[in-house]
Structure formats: C-alpha cells, structure tokens
C-alpha positions as CSV (number, residue, x, y, z in Angstrom):
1,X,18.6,-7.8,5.6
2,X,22.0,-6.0,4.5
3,X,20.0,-4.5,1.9
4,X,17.7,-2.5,4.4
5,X,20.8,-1.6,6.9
6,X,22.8,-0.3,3.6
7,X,19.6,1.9,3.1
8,X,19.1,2.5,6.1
9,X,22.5,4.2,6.3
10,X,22.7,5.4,2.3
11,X,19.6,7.3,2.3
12,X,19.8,9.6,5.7
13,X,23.4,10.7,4.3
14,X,22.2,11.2,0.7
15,X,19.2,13.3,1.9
16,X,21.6,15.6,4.3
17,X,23.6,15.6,1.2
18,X,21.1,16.8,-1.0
19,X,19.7,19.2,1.8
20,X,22.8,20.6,2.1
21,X,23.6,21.4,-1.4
22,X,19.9,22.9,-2.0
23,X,20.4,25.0,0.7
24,X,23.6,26.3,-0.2
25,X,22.2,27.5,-3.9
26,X,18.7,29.2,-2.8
27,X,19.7,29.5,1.4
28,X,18.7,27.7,4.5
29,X,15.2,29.4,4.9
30,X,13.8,28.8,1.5
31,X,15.1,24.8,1.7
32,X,13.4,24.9,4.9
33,X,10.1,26.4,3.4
34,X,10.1,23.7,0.0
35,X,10.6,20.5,3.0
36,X,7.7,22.1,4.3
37,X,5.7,23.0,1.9
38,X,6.1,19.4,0.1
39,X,4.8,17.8,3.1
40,X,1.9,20.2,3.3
41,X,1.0,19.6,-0.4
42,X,2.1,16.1,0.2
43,X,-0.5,15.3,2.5
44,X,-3.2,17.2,1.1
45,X,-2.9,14.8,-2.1
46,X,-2.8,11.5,0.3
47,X,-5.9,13.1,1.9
48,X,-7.5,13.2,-1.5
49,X,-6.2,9.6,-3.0
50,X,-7.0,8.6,0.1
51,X,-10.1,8.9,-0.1
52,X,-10.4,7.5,-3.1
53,X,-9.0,4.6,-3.1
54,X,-11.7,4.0,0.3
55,X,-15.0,4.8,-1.4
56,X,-13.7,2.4,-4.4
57,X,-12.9,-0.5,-2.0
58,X,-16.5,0.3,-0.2
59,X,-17.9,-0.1,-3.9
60,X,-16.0,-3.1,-4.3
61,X,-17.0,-4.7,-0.7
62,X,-20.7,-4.3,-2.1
63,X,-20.4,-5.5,-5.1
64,X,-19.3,-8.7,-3.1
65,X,-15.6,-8.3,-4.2
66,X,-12.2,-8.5,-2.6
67,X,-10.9,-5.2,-2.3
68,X,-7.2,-6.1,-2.9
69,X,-6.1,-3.6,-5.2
70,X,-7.4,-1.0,-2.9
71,X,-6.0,-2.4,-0.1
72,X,-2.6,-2.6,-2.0
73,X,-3.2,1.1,-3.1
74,X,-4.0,2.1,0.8
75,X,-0.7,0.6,1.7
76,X,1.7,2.5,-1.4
77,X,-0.5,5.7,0.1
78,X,0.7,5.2,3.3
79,X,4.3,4.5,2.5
80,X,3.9,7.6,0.0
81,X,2.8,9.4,2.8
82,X,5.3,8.5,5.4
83,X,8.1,9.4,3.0
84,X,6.6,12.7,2.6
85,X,6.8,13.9,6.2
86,X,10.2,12.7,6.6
87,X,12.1,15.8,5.6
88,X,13.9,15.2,2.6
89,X,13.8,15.8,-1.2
90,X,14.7,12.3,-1.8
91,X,12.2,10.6,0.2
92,X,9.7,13.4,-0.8
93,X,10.6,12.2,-4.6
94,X,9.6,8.5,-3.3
95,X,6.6,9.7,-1.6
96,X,4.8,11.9,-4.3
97,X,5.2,8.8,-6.6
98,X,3.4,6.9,-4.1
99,X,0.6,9.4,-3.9
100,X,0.3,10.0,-8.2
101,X,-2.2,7.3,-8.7
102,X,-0.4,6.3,-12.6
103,X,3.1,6.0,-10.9
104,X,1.3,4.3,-7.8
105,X,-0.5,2.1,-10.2
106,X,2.8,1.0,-12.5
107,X,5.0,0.6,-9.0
108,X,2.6,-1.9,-7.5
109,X,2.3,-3.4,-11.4
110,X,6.1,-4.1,-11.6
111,X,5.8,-4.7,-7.3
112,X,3.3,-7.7,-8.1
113,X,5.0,-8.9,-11.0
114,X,8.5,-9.4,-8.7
115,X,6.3,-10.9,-5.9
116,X,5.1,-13.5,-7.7
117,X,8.1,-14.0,-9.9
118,X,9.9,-14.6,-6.5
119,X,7.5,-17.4,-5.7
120,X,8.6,-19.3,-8.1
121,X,5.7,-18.8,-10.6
122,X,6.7,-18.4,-14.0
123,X,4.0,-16.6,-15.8
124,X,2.3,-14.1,-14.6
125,X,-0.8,-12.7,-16.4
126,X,-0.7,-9.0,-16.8
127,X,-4.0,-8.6,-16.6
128,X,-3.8,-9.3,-13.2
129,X,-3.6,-5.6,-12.6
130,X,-5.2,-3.5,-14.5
131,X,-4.2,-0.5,-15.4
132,X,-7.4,2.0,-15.5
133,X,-9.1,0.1,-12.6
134,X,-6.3,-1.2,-10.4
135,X,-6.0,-4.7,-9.1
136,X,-8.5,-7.2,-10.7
137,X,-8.0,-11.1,-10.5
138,X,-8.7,-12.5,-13.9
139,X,-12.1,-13.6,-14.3
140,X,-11.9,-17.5,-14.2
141,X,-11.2,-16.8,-10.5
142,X,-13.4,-13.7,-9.8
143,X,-16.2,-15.0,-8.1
144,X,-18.3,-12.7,-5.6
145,X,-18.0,-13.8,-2.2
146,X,-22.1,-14.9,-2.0
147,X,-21.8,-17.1,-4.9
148,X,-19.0,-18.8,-3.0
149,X,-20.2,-22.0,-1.6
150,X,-20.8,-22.2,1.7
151,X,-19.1,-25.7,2.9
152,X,-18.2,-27.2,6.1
153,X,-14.3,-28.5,6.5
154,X,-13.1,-32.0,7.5
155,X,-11.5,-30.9,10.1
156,X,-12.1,-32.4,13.2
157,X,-12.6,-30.0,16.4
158,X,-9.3,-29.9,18.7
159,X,-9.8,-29.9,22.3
160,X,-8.0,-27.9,24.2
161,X,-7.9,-26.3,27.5
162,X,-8.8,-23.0,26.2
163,X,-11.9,-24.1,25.0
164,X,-15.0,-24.1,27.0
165,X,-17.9,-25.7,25.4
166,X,-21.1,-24.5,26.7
167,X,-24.3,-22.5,26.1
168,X,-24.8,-18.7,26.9
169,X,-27.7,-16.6,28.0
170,X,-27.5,-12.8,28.9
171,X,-29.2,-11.9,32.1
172,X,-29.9,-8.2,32.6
C-alpha cells in the first residue's frame, strides 16, 4: 500500500518535472503538441492491437480454448492506454510499452513469472507463455473446454430464503 501512495506522489512530480524541463528546451507549444500528438498516435496503436488481441481470443473461444493470454493482453492494452492519455512523457513511455506487442508480451512474461513466484510456487515453466503466440498453458493441462467432462458436484443444495423453487411458464 505505501508502495502505491509513494507512486502515487513520485510520479505526478516526476512528470511536471520532466514537462517542465522539455518545455523549457523546445518551448511550451511544441511540449504541448508532442503530449498531444503521443496520445493521438497512442491510441491509434491501442485501436489496432486492440483489435488484435480480440479477433485472436474469438479464434481461441472457437477453438474451445481459454482465452487467457488475450485477456491478459486486453488488460496491459488498457493500462497502456490509460497511461497514454494521461499527459506525460513518463507515463506515455509506460503506455507505448503496453501497446508494442514484444514489450507487452515480455512485461506480462516477467508479470506471470512474479505472480506465481509470489504464491509460493517454486518453478515455474516458461513455456507457460509463449513468446510468438502469447499465453499458452502447457499441454498436459490444455484440454478444450467440450472434451471436459461434464460432472455433477457433491454438493448438496442450500436452502435459503432467496430461493424459490418452482416451475415457470411464459403467458403472452
């Protein structure tokens, strides 16, 4: 938590800082212009990967596959993409490698690796995510989601008073 109040604070004054110092070498209107004009190619690139990254995770849905990798990737593009429309050329840094799908790639790599260091596993296989296609499971657990068997769990029902056991007909 102090970690995110110390950035919180650091990274505003570092950013006013660097604005400040840009615009002092090449003048207030042309700073105001390369904010700009990173955010508008910014978001033209998170419109592209974007895209992308959608129409691989509707491949992947098809194919009977978890999307997670894409899902991952949709969440580094829209971080990327908030850090590009906060005015900035430190945050802008940030964003674009959010949006550059090798940088994206290697920062959710090292991201997953720490995760999963953190939960106290001790290996972990760095195949996991690879490179050229993004996240894959390894294969002893990829299984498509219709070969999955289909079973019931021994859980018994709870009763509560929020549930209304009954039958429904629709009457038009």
């Amino acid at each position: 938590m102090r970690f995110l109040l110390l950035l919180f604070i650091v990274i505003p004054i570092a950013e006013m800082w660097v604005l400040i110092e840009v615009g002092s070498e090449i003048g207030a209107l042309n700073t105001i212009f390369l904010v700009f004009l990173t955010a508008v190619v910014g978001l033209a690139l998170l419109r592209k990967q974007g895209l992308d990254t959608l129409l691989r995770m509707n491949q992947r849905v098809e194919q009977g596959q978890l999307p997670a990798g894409e899902i991952l990737e949709g969440v580094a593009l829209a971080v990327g993409g908030a850090l590009l429309l906060t005015p900035g050329f430190i945050t802008d840094s940030i964003g674009f490698l959010c949006l550059v799908p090798v940088t994206r790639k290697l920062l959710l790599a090292s991201f997953l690796h720490k995760a999963v260091a953190a939960m106290g596993k001790v290996e972990v296989n760095s195949a996991f995510f690879d490179q050229g296609r993004g996240f894959q499971p390894e294969e002893k657990d990829h299984q498509p989601f219709q070969d999955q068997p289909h079973h019931k769990t021994n859980i018994p029902p709870t009763h509560s008073s929020n549930t209304i056991d009954g039958e429904f007909r629709r009457e038009d």
